[in-house]
PDB file of N, CA, C and O in Angstrom:
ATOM      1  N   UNK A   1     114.390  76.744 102.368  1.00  0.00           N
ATOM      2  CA  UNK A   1     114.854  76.620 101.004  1.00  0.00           C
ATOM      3  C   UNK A   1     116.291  77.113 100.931  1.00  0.00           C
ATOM      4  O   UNK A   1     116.648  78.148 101.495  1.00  0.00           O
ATOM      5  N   UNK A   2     117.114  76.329 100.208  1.00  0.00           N
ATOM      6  CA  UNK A   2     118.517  77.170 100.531  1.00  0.00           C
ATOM      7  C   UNK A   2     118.673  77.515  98.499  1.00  0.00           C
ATOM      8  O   UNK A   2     118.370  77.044  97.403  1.00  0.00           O
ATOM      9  N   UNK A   3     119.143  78.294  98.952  1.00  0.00           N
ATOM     10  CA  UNK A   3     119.476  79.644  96.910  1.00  0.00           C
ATOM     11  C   UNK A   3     121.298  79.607  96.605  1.00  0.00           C
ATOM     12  O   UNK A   3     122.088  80.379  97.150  1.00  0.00           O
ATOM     13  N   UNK A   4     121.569  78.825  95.892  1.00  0.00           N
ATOM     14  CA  UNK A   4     122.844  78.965  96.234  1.00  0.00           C
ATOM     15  C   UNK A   4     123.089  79.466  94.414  1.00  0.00           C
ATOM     16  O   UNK A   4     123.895  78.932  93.652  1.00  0.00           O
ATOM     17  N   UNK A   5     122.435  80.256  94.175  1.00  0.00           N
ATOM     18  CA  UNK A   5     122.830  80.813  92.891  1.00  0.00           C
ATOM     19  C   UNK A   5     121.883  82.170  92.991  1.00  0.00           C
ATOM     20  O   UNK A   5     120.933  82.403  93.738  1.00  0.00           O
ATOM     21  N   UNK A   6     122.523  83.013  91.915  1.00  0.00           N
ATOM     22  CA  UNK A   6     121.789  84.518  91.576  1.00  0.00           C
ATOM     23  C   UNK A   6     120.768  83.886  91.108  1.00  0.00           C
ATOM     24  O   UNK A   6     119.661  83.993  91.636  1.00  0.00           O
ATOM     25  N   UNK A   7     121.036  82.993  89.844  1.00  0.00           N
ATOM     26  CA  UNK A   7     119.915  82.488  89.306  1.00  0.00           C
ATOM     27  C   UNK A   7     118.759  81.649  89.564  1.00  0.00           C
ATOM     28  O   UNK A   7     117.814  81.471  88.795  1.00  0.00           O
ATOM     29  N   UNK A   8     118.962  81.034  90.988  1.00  0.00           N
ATOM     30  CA  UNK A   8     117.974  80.304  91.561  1.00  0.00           C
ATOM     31  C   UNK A   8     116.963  81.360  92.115  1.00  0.00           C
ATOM     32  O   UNK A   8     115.773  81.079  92.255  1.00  0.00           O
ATOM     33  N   UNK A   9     117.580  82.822  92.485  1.00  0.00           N
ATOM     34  CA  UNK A   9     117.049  83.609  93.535  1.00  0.00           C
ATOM     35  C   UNK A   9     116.671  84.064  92.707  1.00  0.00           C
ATOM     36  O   UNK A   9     115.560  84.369  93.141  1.00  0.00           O
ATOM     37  N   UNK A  10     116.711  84.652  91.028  1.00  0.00           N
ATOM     38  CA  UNK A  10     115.668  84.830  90.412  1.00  0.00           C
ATOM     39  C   UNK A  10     115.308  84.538  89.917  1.00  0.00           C
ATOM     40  O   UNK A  10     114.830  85.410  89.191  1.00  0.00           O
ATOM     41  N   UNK A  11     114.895  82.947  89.417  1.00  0.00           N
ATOM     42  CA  UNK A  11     114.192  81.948  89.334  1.00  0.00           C
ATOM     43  C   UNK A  11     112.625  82.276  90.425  1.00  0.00           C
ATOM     44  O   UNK A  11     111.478  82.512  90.045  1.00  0.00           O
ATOM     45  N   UNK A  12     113.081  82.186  91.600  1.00  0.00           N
ATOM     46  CA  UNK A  12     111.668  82.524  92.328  1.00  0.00           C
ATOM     47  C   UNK A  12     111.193  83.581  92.612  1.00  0.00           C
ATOM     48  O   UNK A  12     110.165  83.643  93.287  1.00  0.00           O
ATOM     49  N   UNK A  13     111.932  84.831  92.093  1.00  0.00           N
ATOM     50  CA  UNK A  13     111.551  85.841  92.403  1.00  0.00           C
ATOM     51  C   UNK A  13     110.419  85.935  90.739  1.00  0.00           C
ATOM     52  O   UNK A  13     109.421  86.643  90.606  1.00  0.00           O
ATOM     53  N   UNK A  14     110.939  85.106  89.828  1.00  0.00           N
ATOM     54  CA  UNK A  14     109.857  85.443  88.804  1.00  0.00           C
ATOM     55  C   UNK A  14     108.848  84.151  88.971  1.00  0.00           C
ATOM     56  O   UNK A  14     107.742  84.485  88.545  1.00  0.00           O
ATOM     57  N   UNK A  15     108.848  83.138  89.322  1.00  0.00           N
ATOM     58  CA  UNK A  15     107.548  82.194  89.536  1.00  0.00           C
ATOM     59  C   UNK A  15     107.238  82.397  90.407  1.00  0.00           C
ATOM     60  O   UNK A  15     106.899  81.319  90.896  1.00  0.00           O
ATOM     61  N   UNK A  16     106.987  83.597  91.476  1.00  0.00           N
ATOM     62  CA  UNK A  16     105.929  83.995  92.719  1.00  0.00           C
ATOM     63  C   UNK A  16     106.220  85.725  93.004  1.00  0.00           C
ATOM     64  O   UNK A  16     106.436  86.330  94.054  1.00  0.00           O
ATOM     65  N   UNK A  17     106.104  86.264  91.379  1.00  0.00           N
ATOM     66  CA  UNK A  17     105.926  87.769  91.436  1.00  0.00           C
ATOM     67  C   UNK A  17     104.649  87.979  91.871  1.00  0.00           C
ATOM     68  O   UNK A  17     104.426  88.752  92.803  1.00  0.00           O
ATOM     69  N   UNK A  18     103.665  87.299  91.227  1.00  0.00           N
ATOM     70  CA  UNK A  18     102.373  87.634  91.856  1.00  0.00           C
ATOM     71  C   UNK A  18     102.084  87.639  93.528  1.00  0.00           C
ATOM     72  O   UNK A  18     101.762  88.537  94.306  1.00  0.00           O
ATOM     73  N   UNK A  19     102.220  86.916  93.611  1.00  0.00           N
ATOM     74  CA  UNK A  19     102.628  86.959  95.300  1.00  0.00           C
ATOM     75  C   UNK A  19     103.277  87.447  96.279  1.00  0.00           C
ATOM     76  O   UNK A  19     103.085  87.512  97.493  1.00  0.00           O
ATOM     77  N   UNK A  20     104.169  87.823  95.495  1.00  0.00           N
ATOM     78  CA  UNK A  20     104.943  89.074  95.864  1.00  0.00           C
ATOM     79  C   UNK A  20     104.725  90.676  96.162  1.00  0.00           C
ATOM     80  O   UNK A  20     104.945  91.504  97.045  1.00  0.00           O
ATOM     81  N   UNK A  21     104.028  90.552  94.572  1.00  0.00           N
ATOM     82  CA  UNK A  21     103.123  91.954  93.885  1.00  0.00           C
ATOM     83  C   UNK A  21     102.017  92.336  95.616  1.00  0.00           C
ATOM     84  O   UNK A  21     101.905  93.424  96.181  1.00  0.00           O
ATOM     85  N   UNK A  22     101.355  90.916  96.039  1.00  0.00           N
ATOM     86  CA  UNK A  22     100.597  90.818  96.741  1.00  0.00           C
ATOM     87  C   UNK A  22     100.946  91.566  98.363  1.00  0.00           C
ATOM     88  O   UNK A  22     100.462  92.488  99.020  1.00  0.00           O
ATOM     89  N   UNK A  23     101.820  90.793  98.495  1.00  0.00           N
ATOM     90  CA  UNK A  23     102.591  91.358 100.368  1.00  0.00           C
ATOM     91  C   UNK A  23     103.089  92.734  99.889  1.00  0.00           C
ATOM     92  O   UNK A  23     103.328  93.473 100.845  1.00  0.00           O
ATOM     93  N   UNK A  24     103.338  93.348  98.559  1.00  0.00           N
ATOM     94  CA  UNK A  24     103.577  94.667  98.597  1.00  0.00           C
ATOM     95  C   UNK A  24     102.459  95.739  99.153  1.00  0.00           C
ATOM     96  O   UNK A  24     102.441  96.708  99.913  1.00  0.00           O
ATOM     97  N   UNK A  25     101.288  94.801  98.108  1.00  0.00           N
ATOM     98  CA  UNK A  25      99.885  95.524  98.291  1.00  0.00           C
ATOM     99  C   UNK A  25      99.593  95.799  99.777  1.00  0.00           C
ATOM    100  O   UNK A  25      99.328  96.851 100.359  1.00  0.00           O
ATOM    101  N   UNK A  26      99.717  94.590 100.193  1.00  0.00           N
ATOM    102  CA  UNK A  26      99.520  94.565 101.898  1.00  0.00           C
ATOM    103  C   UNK A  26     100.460  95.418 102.716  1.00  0.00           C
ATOM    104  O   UNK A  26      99.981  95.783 103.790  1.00  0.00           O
ATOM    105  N   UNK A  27     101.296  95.690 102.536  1.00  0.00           N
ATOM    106  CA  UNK A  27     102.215  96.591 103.540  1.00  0.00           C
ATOM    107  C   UNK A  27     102.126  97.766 102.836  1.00  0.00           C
ATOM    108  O   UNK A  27     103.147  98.445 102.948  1.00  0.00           O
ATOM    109  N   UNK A  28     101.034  98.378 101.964  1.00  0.00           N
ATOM    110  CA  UNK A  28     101.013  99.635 101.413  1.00  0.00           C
ATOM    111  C   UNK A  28     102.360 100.404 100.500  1.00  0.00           C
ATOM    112  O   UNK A  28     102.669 101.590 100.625  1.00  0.00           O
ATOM    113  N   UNK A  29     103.069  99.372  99.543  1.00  0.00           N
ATOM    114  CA  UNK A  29     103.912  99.813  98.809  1.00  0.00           C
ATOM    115  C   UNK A  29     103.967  99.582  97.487  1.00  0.00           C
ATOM    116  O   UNK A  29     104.846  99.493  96.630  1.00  0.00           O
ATOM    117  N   UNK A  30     102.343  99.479  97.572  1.00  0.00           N
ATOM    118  CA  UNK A  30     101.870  99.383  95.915  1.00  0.00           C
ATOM    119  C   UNK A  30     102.408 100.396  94.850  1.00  0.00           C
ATOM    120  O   UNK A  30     102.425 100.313  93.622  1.00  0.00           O
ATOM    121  N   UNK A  31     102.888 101.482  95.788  1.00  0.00           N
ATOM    122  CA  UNK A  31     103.174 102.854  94.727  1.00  0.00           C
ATOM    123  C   UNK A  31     104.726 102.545  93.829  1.00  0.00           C
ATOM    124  O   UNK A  31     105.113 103.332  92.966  1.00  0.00           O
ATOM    125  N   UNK A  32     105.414 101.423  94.162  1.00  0.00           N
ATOM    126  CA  UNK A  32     106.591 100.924  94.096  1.00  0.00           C
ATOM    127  C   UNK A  32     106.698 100.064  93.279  1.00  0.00           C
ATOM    128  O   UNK A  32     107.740  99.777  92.689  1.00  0.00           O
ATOM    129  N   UNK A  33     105.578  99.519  93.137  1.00  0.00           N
ATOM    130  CA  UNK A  33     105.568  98.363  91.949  1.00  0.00           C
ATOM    131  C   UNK A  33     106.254  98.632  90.700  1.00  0.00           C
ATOM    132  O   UNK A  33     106.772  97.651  90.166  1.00  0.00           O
ATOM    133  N   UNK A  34     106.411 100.179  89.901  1.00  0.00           N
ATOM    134  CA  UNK A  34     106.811 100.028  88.749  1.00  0.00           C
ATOM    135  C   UNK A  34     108.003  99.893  88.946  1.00  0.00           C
ATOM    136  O   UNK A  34     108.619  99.085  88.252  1.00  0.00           O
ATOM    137  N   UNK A  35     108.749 100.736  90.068  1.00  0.00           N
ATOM    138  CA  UNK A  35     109.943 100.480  90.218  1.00  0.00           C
ATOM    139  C   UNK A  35     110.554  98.929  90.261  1.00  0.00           C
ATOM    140  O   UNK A  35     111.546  98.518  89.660  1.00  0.00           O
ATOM    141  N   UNK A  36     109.792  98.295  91.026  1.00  0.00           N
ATOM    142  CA  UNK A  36     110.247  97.078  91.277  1.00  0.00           C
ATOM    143  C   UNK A  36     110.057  96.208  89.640  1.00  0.00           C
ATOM    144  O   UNK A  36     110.643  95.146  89.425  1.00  0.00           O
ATOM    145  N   UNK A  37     109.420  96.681  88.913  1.00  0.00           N
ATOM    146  CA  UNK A  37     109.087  95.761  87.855  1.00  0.00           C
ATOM    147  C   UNK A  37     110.359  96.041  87.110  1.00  0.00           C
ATOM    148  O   UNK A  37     111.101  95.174  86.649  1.00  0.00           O
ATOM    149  N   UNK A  38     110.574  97.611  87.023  1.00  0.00           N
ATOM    150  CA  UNK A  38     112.128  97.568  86.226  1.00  0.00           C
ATOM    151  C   UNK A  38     113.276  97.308  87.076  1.00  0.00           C
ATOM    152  O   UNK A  38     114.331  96.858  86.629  1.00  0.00           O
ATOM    153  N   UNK A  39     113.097  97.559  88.183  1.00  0.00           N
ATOM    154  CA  UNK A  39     114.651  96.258  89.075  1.00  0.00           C
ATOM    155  C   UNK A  39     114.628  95.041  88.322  1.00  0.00           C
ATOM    156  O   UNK A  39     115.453  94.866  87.426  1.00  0.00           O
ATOM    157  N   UNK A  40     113.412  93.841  88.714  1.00  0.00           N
ATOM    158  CA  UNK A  40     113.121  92.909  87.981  1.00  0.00           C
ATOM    159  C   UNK A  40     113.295  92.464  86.598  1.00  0.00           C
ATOM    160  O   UNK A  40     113.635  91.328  86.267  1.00  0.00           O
ATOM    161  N   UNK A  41     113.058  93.356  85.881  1.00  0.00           N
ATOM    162  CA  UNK A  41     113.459  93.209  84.630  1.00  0.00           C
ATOM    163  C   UNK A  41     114.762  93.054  84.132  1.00  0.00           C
ATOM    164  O   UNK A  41     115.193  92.211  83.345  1.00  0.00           O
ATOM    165  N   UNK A  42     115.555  94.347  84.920  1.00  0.00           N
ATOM    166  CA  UNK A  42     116.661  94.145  84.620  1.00  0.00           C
ATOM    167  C   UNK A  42     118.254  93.225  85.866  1.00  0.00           C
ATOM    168  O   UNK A  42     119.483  93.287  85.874  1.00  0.00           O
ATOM    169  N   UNK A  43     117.183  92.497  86.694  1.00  0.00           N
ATOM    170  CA  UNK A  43     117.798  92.172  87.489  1.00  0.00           C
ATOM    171  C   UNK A  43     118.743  92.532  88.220  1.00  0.00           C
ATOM    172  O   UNK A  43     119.620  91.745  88.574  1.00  0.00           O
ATOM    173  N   UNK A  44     118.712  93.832  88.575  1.00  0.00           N
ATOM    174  CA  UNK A  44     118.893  94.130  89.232  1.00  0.00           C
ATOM    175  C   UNK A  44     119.037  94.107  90.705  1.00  0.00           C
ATOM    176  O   UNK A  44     117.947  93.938  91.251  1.00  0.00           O
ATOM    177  N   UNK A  45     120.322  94.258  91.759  1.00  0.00           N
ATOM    178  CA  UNK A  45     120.170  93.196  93.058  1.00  0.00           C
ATOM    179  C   UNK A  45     119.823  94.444  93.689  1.00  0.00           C
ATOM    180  O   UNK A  45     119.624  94.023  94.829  1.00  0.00           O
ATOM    181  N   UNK A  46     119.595  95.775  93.754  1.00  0.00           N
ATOM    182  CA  UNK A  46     118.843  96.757  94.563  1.00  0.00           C
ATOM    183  C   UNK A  46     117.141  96.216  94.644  1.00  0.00           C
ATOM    184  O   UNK A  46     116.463  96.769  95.509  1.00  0.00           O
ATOM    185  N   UNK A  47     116.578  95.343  93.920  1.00  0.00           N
ATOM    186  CA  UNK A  47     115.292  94.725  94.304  1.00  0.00           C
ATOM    187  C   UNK A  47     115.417  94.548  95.982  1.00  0.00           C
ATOM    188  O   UNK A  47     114.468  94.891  96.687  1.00  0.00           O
ATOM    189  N   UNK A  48     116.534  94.043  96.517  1.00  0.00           N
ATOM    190  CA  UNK A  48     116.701  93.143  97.579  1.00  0.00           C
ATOM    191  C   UNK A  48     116.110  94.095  98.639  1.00  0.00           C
ATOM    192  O   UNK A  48     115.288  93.555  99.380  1.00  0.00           O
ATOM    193  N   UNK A  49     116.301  95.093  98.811  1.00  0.00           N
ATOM    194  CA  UNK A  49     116.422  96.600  99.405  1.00  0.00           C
ATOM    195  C   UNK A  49     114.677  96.330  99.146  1.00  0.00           C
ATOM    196  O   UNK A  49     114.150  96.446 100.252  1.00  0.00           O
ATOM    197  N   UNK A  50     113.927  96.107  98.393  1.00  0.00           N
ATOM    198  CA  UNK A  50     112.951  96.641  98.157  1.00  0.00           C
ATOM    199  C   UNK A  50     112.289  95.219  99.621  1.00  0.00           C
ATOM    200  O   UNK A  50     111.711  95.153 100.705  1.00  0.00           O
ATOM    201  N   UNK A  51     112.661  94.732  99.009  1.00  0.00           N
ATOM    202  CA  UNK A  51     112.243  93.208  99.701  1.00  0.00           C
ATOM    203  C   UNK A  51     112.407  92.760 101.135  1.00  0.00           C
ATOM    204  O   UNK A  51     111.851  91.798 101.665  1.00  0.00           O
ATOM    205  N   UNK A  52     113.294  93.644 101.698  1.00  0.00           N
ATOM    206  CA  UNK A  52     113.496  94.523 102.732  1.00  0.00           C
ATOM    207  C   UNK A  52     112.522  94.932 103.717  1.00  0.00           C
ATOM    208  O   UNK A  52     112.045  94.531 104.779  1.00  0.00           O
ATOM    209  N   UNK A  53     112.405  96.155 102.700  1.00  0.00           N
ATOM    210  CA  UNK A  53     111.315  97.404 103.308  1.00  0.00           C
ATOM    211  C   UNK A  53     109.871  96.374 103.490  1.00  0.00           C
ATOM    212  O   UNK A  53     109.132  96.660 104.432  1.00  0.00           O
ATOM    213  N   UNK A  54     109.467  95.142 102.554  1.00  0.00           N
ATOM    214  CA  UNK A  54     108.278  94.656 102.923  1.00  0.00           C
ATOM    215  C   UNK A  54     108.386  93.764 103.909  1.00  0.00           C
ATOM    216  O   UNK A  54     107.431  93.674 104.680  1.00  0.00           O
ATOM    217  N   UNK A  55     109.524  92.934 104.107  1.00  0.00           N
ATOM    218  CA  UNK A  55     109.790  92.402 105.496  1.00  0.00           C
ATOM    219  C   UNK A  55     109.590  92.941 106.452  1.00  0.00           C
ATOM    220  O   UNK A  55     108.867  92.327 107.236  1.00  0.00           O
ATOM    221  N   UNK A  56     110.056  94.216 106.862  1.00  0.00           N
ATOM    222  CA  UNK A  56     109.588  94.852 108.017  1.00  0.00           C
ATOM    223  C   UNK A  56     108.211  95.161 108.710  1.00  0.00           C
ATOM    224  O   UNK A  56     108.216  95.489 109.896  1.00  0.00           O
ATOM    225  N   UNK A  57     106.920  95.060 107.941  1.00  0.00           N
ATOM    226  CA  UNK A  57     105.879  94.841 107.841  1.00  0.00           C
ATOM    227  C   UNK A  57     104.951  93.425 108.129  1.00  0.00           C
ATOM    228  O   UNK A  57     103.729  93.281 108.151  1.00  0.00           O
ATOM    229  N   UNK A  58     106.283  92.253 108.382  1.00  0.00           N
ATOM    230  CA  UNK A  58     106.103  91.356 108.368  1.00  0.00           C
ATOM    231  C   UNK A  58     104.539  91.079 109.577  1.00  0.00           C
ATOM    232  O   UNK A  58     104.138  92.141 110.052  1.00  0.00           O
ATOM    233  N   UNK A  59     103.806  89.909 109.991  1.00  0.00           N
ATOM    234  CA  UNK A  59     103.139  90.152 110.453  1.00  0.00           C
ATOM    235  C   UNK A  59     104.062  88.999 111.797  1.00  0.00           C
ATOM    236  O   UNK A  59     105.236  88.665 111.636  1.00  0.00           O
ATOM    237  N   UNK A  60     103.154  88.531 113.122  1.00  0.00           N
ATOM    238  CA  UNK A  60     103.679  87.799 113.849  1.00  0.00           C
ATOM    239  C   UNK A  60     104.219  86.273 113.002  1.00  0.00           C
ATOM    240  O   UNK A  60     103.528  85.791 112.104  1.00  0.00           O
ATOM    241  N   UNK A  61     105.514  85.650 113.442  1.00  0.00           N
ATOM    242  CA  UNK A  61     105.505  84.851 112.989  1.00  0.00           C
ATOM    243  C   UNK A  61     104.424  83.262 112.881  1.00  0.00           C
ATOM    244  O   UNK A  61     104.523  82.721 111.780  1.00  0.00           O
ATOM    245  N   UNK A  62     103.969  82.918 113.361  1.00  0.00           N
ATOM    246  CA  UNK A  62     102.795  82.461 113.514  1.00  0.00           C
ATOM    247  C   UNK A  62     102.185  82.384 112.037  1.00  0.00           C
ATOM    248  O   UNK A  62     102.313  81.433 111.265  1.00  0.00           O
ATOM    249  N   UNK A  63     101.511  83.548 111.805  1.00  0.00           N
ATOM    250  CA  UNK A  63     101.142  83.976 110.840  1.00  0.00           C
ATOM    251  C   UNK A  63     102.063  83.793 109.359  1.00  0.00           C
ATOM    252  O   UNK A  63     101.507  83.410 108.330  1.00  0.00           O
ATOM    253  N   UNK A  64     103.442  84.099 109.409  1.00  0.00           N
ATOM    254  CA  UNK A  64     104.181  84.400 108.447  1.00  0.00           C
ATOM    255  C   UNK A  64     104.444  82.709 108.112  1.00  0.00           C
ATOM    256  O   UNK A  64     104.518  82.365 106.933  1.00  0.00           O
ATOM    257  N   UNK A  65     104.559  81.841 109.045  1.00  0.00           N
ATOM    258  CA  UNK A  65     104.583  80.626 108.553  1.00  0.00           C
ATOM    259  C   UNK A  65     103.537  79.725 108.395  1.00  0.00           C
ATOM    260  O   UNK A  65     103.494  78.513 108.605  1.00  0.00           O
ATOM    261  N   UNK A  66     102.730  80.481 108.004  1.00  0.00           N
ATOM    262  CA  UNK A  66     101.505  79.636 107.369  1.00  0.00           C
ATOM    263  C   UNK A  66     101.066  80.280 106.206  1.00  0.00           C
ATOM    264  O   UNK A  66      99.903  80.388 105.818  1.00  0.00           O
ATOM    265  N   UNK A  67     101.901  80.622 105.779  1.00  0.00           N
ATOM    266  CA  UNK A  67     101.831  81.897 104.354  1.00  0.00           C
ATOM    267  C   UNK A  67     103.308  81.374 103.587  1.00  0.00           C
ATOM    268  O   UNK A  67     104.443  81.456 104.056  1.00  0.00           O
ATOM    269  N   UNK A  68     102.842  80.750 102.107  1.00  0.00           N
ATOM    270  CA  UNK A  68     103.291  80.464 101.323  1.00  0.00           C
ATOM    271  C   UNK A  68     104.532  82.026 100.816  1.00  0.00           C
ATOM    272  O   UNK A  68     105.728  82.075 100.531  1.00  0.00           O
ATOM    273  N   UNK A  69     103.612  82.900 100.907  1.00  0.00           N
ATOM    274  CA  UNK A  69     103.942  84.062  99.920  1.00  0.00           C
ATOM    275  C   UNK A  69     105.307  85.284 101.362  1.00  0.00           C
ATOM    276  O   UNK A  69     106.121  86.123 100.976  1.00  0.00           O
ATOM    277  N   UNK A  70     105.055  84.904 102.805  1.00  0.00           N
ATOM    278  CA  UNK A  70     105.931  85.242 103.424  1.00  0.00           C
ATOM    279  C   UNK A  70     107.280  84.675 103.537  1.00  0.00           C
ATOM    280  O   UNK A  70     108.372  85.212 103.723  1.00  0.00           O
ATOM    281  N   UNK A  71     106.844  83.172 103.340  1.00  0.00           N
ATOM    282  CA  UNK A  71     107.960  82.316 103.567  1.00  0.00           C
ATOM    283  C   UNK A  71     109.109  82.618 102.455  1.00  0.00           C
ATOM    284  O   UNK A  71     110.329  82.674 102.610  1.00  0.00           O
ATOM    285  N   UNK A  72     108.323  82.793 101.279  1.00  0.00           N
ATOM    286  CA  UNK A  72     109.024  83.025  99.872  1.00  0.00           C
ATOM    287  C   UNK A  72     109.342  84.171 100.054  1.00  0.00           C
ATOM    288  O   UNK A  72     110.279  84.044  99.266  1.00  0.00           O
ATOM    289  N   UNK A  73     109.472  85.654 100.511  1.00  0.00           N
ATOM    290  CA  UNK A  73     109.987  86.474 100.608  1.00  0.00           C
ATOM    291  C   UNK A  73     111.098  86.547 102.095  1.00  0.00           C
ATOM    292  O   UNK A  73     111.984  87.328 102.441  1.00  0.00           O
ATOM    293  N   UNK A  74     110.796  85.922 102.397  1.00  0.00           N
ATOM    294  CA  UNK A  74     111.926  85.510 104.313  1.00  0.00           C
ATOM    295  C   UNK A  74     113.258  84.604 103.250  1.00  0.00           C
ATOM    296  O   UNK A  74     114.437  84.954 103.293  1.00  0.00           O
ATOM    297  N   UNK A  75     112.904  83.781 102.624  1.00  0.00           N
ATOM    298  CA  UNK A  75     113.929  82.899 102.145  1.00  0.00           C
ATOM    299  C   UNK A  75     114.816  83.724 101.371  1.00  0.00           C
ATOM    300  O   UNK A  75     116.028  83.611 101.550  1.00  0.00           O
ATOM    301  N   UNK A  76     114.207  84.815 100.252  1.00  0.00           N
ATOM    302  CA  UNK A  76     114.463  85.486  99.216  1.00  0.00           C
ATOM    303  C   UNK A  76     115.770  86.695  99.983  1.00  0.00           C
ATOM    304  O   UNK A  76     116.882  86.870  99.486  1.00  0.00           O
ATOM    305  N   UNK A  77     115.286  87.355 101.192  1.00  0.00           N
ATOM    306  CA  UNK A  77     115.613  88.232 102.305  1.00  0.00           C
ATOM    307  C   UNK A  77     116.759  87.886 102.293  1.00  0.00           C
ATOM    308  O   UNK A  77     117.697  88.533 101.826  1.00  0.00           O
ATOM    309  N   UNK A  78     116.826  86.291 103.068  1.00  0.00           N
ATOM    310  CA  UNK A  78     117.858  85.295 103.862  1.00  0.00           C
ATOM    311  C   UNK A  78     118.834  84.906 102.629  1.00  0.00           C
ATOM    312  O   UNK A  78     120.019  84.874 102.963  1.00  0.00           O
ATOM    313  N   UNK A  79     118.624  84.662 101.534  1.00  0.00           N
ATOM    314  CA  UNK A  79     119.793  83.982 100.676  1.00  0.00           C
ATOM    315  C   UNK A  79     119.922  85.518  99.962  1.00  0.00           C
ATOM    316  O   UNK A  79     120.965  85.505  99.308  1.00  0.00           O
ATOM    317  N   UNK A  80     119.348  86.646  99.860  1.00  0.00           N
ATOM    318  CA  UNK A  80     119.806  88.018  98.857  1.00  0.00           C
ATOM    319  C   UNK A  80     121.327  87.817  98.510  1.00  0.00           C
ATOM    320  O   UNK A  80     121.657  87.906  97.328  1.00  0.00           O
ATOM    321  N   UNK A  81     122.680  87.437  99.890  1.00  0.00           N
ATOM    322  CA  UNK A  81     124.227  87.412  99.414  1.00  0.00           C
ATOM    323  C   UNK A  81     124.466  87.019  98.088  1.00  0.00           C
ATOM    324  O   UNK A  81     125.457  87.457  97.503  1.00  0.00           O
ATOM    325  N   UNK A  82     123.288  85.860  97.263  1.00  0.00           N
ATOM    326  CA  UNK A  82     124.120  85.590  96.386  1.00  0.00           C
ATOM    327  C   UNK A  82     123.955  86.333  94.997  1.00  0.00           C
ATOM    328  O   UNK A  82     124.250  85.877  93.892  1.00  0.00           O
ATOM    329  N   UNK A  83     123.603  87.148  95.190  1.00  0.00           N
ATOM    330  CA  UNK A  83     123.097  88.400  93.822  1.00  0.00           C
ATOM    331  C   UNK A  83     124.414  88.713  94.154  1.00  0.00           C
ATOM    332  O   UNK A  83     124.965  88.888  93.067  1.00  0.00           O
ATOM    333  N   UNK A  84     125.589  88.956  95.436  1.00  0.00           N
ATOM    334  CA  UNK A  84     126.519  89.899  95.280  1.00  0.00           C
ATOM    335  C   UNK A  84     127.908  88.887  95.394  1.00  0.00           C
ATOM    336  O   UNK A  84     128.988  89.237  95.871  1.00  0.00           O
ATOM    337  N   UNK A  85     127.606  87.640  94.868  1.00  0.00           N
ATOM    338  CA  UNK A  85     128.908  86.569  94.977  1.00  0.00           C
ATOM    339  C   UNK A  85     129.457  87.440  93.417  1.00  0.00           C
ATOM    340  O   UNK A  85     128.819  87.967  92.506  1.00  0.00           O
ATOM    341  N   UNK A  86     131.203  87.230  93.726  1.00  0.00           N
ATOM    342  CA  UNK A  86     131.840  87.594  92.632  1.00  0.00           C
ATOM    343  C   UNK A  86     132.024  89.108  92.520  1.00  0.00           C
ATOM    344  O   UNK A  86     132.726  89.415  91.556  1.00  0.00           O
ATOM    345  N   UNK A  87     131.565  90.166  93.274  1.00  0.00           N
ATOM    346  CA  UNK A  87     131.411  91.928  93.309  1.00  0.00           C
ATOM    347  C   UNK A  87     132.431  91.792  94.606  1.00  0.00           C
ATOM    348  O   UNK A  87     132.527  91.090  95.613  1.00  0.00           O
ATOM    349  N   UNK A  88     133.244  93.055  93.879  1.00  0.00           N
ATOM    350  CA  UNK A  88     134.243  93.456  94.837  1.00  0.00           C
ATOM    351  C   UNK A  88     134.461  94.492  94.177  1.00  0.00           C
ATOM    352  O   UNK A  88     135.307  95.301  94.558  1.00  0.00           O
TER     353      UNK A  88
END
């Protein structure tokens, strides 16, 4: 998927929060969720950082590409630059 806007990147970061919410659960960083809900809210690009820490948890790739909800956080990972187009 290529993100060539802030707004595309949170475009999907809000039509596959649930899924998101989900690979948090799974890598045990459920305790983070509220935080992440007020990044989210206020769009905030320190989310990215969060999105991060659950990548690292990632499982073999194999696995990660047969998962809707990894792929969408690998893409999210991979395009994060454009939350910081225009900051200097």
């Amino acid at each position: 998927m290529t993100i060539q806007t802030s707004a595309q990147w949170w475009r999907l970061i809000e039509q596959n929060w649930d899924e998101l919410v989900g690979l948090f659960r799974r890598c045990g960083l459920a305790q983070d969720l509220e935080g992440m809900e007020r990044l989210k809210a206020r769009r905030d690009a320190r989310i990215a950082k969060r999105l991060l820490a659950v990548k690292r948890c990632a499982p073999e790739r194999r696995v990660r590409q047969q998962s809707r909800s990894w792929q969408i956080l690998f893409d999210l990972c991979a395009e994060q630059w454009v939350l910081y187009q225009g900051m200097r």
